[in-house]
C-alpha positions as CSV (number, residue, x, y, z in Angstrom):
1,X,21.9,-75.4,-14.0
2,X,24.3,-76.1,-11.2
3,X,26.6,-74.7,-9.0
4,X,29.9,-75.2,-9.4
5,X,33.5,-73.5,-8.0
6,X,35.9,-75.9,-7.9
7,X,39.3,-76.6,-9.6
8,X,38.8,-79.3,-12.0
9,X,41.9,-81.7,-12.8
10,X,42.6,-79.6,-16.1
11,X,42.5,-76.2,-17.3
12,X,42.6,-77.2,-21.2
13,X,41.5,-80.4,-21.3
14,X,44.5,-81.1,-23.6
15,X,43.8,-84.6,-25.7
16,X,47.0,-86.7,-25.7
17,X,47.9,-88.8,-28.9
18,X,47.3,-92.4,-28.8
19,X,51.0,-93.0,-28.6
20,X,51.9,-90.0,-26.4
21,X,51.8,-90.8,-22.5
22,X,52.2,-88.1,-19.7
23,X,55.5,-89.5,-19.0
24,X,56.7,-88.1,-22.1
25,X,58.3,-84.5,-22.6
26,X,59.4,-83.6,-25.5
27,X,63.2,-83.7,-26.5
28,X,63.5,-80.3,-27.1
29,X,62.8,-79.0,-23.8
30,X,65.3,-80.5,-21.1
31,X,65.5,-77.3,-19.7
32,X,63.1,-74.6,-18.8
33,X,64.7,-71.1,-16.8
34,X,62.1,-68.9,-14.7
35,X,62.9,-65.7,-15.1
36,X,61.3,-63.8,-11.8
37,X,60.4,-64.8,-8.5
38,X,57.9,-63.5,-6.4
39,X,54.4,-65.5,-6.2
40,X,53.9,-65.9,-10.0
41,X,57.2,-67.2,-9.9
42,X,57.2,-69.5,-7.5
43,X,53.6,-71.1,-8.0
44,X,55.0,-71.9,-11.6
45,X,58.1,-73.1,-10.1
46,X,56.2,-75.6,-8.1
47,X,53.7,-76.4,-10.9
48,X,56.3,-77.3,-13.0
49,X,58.3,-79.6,-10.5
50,X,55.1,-81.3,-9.7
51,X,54.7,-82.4,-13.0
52,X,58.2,-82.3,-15.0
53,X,61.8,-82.7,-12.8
54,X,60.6,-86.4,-12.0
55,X,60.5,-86.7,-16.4
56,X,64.0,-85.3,-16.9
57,X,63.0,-81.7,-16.8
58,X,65.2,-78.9,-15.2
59,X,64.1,-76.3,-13.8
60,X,66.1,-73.4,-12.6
61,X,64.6,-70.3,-11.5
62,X,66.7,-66.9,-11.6
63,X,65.7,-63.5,-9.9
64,X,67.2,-60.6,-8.8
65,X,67.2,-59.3,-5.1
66,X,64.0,-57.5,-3.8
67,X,63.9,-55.2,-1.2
68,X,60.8,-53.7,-0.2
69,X,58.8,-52.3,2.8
70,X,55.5,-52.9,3.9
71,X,53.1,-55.8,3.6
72,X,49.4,-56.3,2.8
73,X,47.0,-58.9,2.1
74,X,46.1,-60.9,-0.4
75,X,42.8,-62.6,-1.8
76,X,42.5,-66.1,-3.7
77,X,40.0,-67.8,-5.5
78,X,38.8,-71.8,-4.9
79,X,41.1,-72.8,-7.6
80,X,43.8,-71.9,-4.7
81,X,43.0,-74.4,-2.8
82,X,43.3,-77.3,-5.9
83,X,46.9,-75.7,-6.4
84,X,47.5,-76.4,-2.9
85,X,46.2,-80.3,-3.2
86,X,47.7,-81.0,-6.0
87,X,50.8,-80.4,-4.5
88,X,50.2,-82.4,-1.5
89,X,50.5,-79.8,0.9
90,X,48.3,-79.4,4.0
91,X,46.5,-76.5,5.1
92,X,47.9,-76.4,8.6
93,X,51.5,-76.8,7.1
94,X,51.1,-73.5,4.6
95,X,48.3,-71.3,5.8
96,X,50.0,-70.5,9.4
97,X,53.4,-69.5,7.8
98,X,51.6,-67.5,5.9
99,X,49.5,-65.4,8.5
100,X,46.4,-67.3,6.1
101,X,42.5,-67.4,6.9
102,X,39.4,-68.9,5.2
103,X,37.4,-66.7,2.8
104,X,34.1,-67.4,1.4
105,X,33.7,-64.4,-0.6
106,X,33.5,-60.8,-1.3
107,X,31.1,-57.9,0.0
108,X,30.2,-55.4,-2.3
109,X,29.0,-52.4,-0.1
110,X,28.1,-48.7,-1.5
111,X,28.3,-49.9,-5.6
112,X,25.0,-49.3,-6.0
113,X,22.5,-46.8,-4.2
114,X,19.4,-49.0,-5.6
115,X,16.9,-49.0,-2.8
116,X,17.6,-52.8,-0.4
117,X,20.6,-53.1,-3.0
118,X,23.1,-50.8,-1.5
119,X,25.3,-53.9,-0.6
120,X,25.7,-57.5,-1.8
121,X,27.5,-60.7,-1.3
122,X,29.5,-62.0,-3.9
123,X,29.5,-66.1,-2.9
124,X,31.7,-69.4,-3.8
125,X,29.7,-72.2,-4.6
126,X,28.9,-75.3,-2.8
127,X,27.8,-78.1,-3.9
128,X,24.4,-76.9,-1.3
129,X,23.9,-74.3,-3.5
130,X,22.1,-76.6,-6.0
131,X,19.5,-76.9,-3.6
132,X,18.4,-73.0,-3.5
133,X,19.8,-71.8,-7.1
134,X,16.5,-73.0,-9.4
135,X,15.0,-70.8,-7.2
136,X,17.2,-67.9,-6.8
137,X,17.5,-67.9,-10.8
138,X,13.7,-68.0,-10.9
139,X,12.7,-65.2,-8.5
140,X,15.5,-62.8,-10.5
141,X,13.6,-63.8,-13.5
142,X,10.5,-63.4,-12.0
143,X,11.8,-59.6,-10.7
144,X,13.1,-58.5,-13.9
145,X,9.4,-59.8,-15.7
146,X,8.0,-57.2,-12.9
147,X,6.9,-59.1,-10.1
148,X,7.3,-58.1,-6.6
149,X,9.7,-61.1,-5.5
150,X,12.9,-61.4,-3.4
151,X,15.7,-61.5,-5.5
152,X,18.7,-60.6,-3.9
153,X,21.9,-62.9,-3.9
154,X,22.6,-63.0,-0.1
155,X,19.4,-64.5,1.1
156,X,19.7,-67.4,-1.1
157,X,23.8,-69.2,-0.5
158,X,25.0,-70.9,2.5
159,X,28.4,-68.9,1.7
160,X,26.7,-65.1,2.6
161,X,25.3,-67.0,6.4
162,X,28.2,-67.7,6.4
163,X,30.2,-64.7,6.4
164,X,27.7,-62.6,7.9
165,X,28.3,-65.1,11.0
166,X,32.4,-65.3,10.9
167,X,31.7,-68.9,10.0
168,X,34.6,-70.7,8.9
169,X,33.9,-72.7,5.6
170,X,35.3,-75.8,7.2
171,X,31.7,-78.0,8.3
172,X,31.8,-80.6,10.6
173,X,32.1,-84.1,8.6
174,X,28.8,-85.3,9.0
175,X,27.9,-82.4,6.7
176,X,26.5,-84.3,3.4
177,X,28.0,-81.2,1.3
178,X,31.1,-80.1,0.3
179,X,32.0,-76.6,0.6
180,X,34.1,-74.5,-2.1
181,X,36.2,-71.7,-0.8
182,X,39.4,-69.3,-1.0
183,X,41.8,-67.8,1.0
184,X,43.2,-64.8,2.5
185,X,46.9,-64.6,3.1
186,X,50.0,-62.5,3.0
187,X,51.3,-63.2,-0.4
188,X,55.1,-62.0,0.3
189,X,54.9,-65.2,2.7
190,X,53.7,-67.3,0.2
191,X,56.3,-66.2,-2.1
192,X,58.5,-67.1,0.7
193,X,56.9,-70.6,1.8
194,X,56.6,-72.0,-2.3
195,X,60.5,-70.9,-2.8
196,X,61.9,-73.2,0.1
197,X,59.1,-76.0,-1.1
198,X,60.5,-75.2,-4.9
199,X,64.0,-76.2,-3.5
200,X,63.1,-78.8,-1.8
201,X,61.6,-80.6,-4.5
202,X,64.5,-80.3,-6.9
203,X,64.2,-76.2,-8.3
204,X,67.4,-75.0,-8.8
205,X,67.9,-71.4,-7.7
206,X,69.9,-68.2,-8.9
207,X,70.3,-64.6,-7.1
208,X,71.7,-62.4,-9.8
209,X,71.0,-58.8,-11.4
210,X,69.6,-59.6,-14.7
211,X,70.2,-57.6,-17.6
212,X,68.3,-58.8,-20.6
213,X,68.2,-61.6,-22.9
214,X,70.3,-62.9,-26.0
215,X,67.9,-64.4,-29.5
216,X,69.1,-66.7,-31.7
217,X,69.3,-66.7,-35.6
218,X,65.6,-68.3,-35.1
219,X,63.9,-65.8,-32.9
220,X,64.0,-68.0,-30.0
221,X,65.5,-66.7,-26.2
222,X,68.7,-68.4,-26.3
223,X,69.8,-66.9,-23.1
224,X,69.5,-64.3,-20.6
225,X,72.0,-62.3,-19.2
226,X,73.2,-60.7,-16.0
227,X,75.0,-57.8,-14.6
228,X,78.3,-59.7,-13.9
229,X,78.0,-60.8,-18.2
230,X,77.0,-64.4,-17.8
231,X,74.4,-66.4,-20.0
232,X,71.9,-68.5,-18.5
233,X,70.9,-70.6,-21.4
234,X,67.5,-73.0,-21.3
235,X,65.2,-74.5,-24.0
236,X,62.4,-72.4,-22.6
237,X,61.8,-69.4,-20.7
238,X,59.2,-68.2,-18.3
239,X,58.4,-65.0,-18.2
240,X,57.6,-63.8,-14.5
241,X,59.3,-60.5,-14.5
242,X,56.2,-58.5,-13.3
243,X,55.0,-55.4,-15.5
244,X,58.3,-54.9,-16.9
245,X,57.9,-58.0,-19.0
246,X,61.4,-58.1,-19.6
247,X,61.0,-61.7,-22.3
248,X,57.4,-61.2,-23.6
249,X,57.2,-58.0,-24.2
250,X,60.6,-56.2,-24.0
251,X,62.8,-59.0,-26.0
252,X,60.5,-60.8,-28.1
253,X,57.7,-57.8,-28.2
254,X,54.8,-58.9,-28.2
255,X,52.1,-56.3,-28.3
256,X,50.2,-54.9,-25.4
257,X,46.6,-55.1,-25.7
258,X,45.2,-51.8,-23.4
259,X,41.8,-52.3,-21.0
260,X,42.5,-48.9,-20.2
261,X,39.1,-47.5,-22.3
262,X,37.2,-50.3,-20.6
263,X,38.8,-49.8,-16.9
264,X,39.8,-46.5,-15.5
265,X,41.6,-47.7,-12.6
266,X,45.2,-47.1,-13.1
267,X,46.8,-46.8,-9.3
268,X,46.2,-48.0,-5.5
269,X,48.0,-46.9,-2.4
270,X,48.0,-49.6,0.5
271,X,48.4,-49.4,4.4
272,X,48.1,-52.4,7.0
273,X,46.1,-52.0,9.8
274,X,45.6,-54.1,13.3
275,X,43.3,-57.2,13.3
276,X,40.4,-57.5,15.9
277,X,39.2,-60.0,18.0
278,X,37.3,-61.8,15.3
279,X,38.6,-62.7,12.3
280,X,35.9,-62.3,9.0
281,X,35.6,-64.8,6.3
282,X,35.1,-62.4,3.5
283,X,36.7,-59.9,1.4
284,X,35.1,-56.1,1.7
285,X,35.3,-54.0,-1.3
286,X,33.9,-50.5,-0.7
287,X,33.2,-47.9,-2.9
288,X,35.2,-44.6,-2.6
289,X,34.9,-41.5,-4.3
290,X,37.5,-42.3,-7.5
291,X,37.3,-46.2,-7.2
292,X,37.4,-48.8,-4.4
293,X,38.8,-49.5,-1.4
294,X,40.2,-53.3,0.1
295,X,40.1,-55.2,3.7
296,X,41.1,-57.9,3.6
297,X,41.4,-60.2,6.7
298,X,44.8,-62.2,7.9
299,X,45.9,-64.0,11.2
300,X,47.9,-60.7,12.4
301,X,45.8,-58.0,10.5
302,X,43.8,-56.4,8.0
303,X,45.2,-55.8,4.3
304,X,44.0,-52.5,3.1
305,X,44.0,-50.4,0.1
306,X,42.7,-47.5,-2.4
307,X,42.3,-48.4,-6.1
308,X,41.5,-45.8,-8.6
309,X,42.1,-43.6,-11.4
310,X,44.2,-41.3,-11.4
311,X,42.8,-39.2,-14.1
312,X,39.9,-38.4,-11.3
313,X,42.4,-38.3,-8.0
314,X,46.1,-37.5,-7.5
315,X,48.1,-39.9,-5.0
316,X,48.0,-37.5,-2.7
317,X,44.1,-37.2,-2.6
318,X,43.7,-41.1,-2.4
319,X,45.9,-41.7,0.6
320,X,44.7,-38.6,2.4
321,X,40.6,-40.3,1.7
322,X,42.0,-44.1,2.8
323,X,43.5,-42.6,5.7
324,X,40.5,-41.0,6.7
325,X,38.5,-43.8,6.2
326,X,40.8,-46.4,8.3
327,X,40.7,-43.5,10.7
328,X,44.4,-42.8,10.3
329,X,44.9,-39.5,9.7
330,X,47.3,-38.4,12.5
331,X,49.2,-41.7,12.1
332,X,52.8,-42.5,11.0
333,X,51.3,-45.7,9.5
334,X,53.4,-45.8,6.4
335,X,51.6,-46.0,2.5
336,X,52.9,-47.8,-0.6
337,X,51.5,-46.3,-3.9
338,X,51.8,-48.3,-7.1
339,X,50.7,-48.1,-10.7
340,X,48.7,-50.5,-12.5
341,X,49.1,-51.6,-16.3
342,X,45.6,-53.2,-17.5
343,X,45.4,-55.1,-20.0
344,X,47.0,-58.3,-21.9
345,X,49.5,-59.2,-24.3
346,X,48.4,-60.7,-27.5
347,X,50.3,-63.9,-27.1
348,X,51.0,-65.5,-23.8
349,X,53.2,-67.8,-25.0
350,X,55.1,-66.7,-27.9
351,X,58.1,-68.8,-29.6
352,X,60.0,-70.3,-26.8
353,X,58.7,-68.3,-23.9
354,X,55.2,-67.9,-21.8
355,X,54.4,-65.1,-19.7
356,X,52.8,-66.0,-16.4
357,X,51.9,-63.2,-13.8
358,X,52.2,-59.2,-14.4
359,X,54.3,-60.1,-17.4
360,X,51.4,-61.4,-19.4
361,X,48.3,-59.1,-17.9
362,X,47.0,-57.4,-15.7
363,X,43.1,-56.9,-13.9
364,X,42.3,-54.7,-11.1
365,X,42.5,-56.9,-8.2
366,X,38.2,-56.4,-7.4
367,X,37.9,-60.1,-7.7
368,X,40.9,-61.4,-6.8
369,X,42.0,-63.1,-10.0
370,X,45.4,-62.8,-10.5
371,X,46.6,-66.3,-9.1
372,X,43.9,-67.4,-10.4
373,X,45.7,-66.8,-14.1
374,X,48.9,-67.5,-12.8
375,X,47.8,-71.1,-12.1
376,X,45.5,-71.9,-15.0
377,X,48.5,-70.3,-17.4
378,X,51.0,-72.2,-15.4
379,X,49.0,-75.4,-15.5
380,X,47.6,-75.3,-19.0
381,X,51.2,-75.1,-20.5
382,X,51.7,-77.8,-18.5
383,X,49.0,-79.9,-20.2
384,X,50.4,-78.8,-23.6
385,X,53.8,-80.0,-22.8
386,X,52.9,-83.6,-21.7
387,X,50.5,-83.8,-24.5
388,X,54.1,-83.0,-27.1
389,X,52.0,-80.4,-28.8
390,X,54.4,-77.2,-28.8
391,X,53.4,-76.7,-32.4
392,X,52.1,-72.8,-33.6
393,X,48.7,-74.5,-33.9
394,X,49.1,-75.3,-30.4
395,X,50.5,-72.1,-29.6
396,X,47.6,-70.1,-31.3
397,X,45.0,-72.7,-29.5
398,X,46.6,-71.8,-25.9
399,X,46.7,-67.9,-26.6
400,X,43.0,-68.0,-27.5
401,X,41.9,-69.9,-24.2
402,X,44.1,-67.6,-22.1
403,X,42.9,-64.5,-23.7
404,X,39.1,-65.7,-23.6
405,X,40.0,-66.5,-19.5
406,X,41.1,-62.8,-19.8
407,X,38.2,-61.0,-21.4
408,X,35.6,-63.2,-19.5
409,X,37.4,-61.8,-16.8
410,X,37.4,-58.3,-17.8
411,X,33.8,-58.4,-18.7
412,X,32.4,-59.2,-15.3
413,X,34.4,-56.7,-13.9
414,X,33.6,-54.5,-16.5
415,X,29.6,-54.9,-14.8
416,X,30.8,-53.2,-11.5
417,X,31.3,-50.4,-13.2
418,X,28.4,-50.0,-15.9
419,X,25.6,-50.9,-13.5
420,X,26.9,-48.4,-11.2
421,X,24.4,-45.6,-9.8
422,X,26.5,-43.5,-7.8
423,X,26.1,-39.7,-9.3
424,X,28.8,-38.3,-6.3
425,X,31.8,-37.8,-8.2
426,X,32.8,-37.9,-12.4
427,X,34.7,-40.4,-12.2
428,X,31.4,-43.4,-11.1
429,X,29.3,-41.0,-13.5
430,X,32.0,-41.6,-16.4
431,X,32.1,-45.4,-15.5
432,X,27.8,-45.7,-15.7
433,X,28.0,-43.6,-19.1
434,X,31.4,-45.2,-20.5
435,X,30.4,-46.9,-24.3
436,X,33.2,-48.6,-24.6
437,X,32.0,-52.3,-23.5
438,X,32.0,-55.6,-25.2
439,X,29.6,-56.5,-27.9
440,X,28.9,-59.9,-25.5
441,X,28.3,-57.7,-22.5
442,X,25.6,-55.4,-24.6
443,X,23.6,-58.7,-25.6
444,X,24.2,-60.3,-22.1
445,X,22.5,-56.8,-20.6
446,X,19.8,-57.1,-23.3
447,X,19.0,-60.4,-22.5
448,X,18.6,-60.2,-18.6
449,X,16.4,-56.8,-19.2
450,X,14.4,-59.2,-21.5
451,X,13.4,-61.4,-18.6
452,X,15.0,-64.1,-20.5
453,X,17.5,-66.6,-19.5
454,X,21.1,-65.5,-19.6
455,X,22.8,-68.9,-19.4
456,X,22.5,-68.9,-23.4
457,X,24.3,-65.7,-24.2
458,X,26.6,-66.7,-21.4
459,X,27.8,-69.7,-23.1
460,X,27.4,-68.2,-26.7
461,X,29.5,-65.2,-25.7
462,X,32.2,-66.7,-24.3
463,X,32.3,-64.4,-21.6
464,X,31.2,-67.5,-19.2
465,X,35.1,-68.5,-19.2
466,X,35.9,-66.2,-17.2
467,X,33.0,-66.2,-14.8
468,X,30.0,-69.1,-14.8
469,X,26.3,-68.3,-14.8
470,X,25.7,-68.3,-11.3
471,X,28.2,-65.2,-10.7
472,X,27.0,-63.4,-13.7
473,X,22.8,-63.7,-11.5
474,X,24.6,-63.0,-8.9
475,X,26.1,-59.8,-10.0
476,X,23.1,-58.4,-11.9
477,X,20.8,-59.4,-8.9
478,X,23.3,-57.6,-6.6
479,X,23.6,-54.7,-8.4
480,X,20.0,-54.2,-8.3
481,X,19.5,-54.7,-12.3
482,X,15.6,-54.9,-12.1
483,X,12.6,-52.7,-12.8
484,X,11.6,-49.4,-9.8
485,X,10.3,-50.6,-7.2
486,X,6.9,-48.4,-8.2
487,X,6.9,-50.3,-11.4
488,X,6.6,-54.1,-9.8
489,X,3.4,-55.8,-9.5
490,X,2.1,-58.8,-6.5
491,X,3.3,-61.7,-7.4
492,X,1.3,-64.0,-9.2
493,X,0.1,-67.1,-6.7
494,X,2.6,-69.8,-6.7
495,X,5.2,-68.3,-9.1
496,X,7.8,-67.2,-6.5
497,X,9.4,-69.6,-4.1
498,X,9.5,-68.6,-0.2
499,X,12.4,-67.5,1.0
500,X,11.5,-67.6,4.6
501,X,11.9,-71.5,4.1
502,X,15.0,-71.1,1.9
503,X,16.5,-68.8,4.8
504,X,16.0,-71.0,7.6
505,X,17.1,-74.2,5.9
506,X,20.4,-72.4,5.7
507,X,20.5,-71.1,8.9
508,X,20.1,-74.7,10.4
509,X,23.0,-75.3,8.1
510,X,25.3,-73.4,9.6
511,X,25.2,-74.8,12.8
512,X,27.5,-77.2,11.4
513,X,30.5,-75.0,10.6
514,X,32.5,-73.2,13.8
515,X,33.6,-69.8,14.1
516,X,36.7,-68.6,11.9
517,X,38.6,-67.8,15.1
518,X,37.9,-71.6,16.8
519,X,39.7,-73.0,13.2
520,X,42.5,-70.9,13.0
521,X,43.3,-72.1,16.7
522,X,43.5,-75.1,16.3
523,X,46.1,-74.8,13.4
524,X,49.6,-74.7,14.6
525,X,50.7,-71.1,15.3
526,X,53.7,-70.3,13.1
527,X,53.4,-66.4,13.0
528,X,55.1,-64.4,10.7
529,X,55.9,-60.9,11.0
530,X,58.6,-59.3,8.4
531,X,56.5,-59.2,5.5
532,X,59.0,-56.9,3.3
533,X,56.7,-56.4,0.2
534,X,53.7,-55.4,-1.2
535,X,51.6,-57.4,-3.3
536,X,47.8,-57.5,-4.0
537,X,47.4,-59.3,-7.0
């Protein structure tokens, strides 16, 4: 077993024909219209014109005017980093105009209230990891088989020192190993930042109230419309009109598939807050009475927010408990509450149109996903296209590898909940006791309380597409999944590995990576302050 976090060159692995080459698009589509801006938008946008205006391919994306109000942060996965390579830009070009800082996980703290597991580190992995997992994966195996072994994630990946130090994951380059991380940034500004890179690289661009959208005899989008009665016609259409999923859902409709029986969070209500002196390298996610709140850590300050369910808690009740928390009770500090639609449509891409973004699904932002899906749809259509298979074969074989990406997804985050301990409020008691999980996750349990391997059911289950093996230990570790503590026995001799040794070979480590602060600094300065809308996802 290894360790592994990083974008690899496809998200399909598409096949091409012996006589199809990647310089060949299809005839049929000489046009493609993006419908919606915003970041779903506009990573698509740039996806696209990476790979298809230099083949013939126009792109044109068409929005209408946004206004909004307040600004908070936003969390990315590795794979952000590949989107950003693969188009050639540099860090120090897009991370300062974007208020951007280095993340090399997330904290779990309060999930649990297992005795030494009441917190836990969530880490990317590094190709250094491969030196400490055998034995991480052995001492959990060890723990759940009863023995009395140290088995908790954060002791055992260069990515927790990391974080617990402020350590920038950006190692001086005589370090032998590469290091996988994410990103924190404002996401308005990215928005921002990839639709002036769009443009410059050929996008064409329309401001206009849009109405709807026109079908042909066939089915098919032939056009969408706008307030002043024009048509914007294309061969193909991309859906990035948020939750309203004005193509997808409202024009060709597509069903809905609801994640509301297997997640109860519904809403969130968000509020900025100043940064400090020292910038973190990790995402916190702490557990509130109805849900979970956010920090999240940018050049000019913290991201925050309240996600929960408002079947347990009323708007007014989750701002007045975030308030409280962030100490902001007497302050003018204005909120932005939103509602959440989780879940999935059945067909991302259906006739001539895919949904990318809100349009297509949704997941409670706990792990930070959503680009994630935005840039593996994106991309994977991308690999369909230049392989010329637009086929309903190829069609029905896309749907099914975004929908497993989906329900992988929703599975791990599915965990958070069920192996929850709280007993405070209903609403963590109703998540502990809820029945309504996945068949894969009820084996995947079974197995790990077995003292068995889980990579097996991991890769038999499918639920490993959303999440690898190493998250999944990391997550049942974390969440204290093991035997009382009154029920372990000693250790047999020689069947546990010492993580004394394991812990100071990393802490040697990180005297190879500098502070988060010391990076940031030496990235040109190109502040941003008017960050007009909210996104989290």
């Amino acid at each position: 077993m290894t360790a592994t976090a990083g974008p690899t060159a496809t998200v399909f692995n598409q096949t091409l024909p012996r006589s199809q080459s990647r310089a060949s698009i299809p005839p049929s589509i000489r046009r493609i219209v993006i419908v919606g801006g915003g970041t779903a938008g506009w990573m698509t946008a740039m996806i696209l014109a990476n790979a298809l205006i230099a083949k013939g391919v126009e792109i044109e994306l068409v929005e209408s005017p946004v206004v909004g109000i307040i600004g908070v942060g936003e969390g990315s996965t590795p794979w952000m980093r590949g989107f950003f390579d693969s188009l050639g830009i540099e860090e120090s070009e897009w991370m300062p105009a974007c208020n951007a800082t280095y993340k090399c996980g997330i904290t779990f703290d309060g999930w649990s209230t297992r005795p030494g597991f009441e917190s836990y580190f969530h880490p990317f992995a590094s190709m250094l990891d491969n030196l400490t997992l055998t034995q991480f994966v052995h001492n959990c195996q060890a723990r759940v088989n009863g023995e009395d072994v140290w088995a908790h994630p954060n002791r055992y990946f260069i990515a927790s020192y990391l974080a617990e130090r402020r350590l920038a994951p950006k190692p001086a380059r005589s370090f032998p190993f590469d290091i996988w991380y994410g990103y924190h940034f404002d996401a308005v500004l990215v928005g921002e930042f990839l639709h002036r890179k769009a443009i410059e690289r050929g996008v064409k661009y329309r401001a206009c109230h849009l109405t709807g959208a026109k079908l042909n005899e066939r089915g098919d989008i032939a056009s969408v419309t706008t307030g002043e009665g024009d048509d914007i016609t294309g061969d193909f259409f991309i859906d990035c009109t948020g939750f309203a999923g004005m193509l997808i859902q409202k024009a060709l409709g597509t069903p809905f598939v609801s994640f509301a029986d297997n997640l109860f969070n519904d809403s969130a209500v968000a509020m900025p807050t100043p940064m400090g002196d020292s910038i973190p390298c990790q995402t916190l996610s702490r557990a509130m009475k109805h849900g979970w709140a956010w920090e999240i850590p940018l050049t000019n300050r913290y991201g925050n927010g309240y996600v929960y369910s408002s079947a347990f808690c009323t708007p007014d009740e989750a701002e007045r408990e975030l308030r409280e928390m962030l100490g902001l009770l007497d302050s003018d500090t204005p909120a932005r509450h939103l509602k959440m639609k989780i879940g999935r449509v059945t067909k991302h891409w259906n006739r001539n149109c895919l949904a990318v973004g809100l349009s297509q699904g949704f997941i409670e932002p706990l792990e930070a996903t959503a680009l994630l899906f935005i840039q593996r749809t994106a991309q994977g259509f991308v690999e369909f296209l230049e392989a010329g298979d637009l086929g309903a074969g190829a069609q029905e074989r896309f749907n099914a590898k975004v929908n497993e990406h989906f329900e992988g997804t929703r599975d791990y985050i599915v965990t958070h909940y069920k192996t929850n301990t709280r007993t405070d409020t209903e609403y963590w008691r109703a998540n502990a006791a809820n029945p309504k999980i996945s068949d894969s996750l009820k084996e995947l349990y079974a197995t790990w309380m077995s003292g068995k391997s889980i990579a097996p059911d991991v890769g038999q289950q499918r639920i490993g597409k959303g999440y690898p093996i190493f998250s999944w230990y990391c997550i049942l570790s974390g969440m204290g999944i093991y035997p009382a503590q009154d029920k372990l026995r000693p250790p047999s001799a020689g069947a546990h590995y010492d993580v004394e040794e394991i812990g100071n070979m990393l802490e040697r480590s990180c005297q190879n990576f500098p502070s988060q602060n010391d990076v940031l600094a030496k990235i040109p300065a190109k502040p941003h302050e008017k960050s007009l809308q909210i996104y989290f996802w």
